[in-house]
C-alpha positions in Angstrom: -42.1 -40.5 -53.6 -39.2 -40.7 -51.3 -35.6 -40.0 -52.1 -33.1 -42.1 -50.4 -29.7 -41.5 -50.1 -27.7 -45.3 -49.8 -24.2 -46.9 -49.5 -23.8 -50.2 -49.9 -20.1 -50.4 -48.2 -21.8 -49.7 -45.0 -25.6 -50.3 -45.5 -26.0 -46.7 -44.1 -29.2 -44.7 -45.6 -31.1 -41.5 -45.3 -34.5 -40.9 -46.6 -36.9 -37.9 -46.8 -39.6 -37.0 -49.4 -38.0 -35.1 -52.2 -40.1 -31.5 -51.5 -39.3 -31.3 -48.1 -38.0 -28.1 -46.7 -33.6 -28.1 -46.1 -34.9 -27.0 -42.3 -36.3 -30.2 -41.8 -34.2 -32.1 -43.7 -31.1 -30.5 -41.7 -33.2 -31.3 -38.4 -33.4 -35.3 -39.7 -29.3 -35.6 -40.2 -28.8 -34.5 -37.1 -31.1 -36.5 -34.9 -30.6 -40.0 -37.7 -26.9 -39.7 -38.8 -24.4 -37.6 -40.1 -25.6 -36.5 -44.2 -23.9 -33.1 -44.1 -22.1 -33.3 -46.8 -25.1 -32.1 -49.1 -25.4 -29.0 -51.0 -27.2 -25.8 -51.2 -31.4 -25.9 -51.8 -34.6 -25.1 -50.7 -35.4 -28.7 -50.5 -33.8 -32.6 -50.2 -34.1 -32.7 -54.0 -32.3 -29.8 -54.5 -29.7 -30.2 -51.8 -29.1 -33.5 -53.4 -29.0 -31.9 -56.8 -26.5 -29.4 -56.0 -24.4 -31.7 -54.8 -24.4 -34.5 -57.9 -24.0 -31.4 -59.9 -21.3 -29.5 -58.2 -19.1 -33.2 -57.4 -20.7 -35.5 -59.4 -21.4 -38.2 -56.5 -22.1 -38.1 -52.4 -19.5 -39.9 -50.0 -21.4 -41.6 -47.1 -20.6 -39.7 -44.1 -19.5 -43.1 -41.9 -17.3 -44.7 -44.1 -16.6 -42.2 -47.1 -17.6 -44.5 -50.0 -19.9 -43.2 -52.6 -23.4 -43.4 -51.9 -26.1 -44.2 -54.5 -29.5 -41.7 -54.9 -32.5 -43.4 -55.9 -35.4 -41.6 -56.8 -37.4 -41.1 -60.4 -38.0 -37.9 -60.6 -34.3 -36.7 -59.3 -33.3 -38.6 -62.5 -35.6 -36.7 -64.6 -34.5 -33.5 -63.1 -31.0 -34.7 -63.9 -31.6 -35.2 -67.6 -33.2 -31.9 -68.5 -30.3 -30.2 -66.8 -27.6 -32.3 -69.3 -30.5 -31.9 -71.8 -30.3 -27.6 -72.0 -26.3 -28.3 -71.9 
């Protein structure tokens, strides 16, 4: 499955699968748009993790409104992280 990152102020989107490597994920923002607001991981998933963890939301990098994550099992992830809490 694919994780996409959305924001519905500006219809702006990035997408990538949810394993692939931070390399080529950093490679994609630079050549389709300007996501570098993510956080630390090996892969998208965790990058995006990080980031909802450490903030609790991602801005869109054009126009600074929140963007929505939609992916399943980024939302599992998410629970059995509040889950050992």
């Amino acid at each position: 499955m694919q994780v996409e990152l959305y924001c519905s102020n500006c219809c702006t989107s990035f997408v990538a699968a949810p394993d692939t490597p931070a390399s080529q994920v950093i490679d994609q923002m630079a050549e389709e748009g300007p996501w570098y607001a993510l956080g630390d991981g090996e892969t998208y998933e965790d990058m995006i993790f990080s980031t909802l963890f450490a903030c609790g939301t991602i801005r869109c990098a054009d126009c600074g409104h929140s963007a929505s994550v939609s992916e399943q099992s980024l939302g599992q992830m998410a629970m059995e992280v509040l889950g050992s809490w």
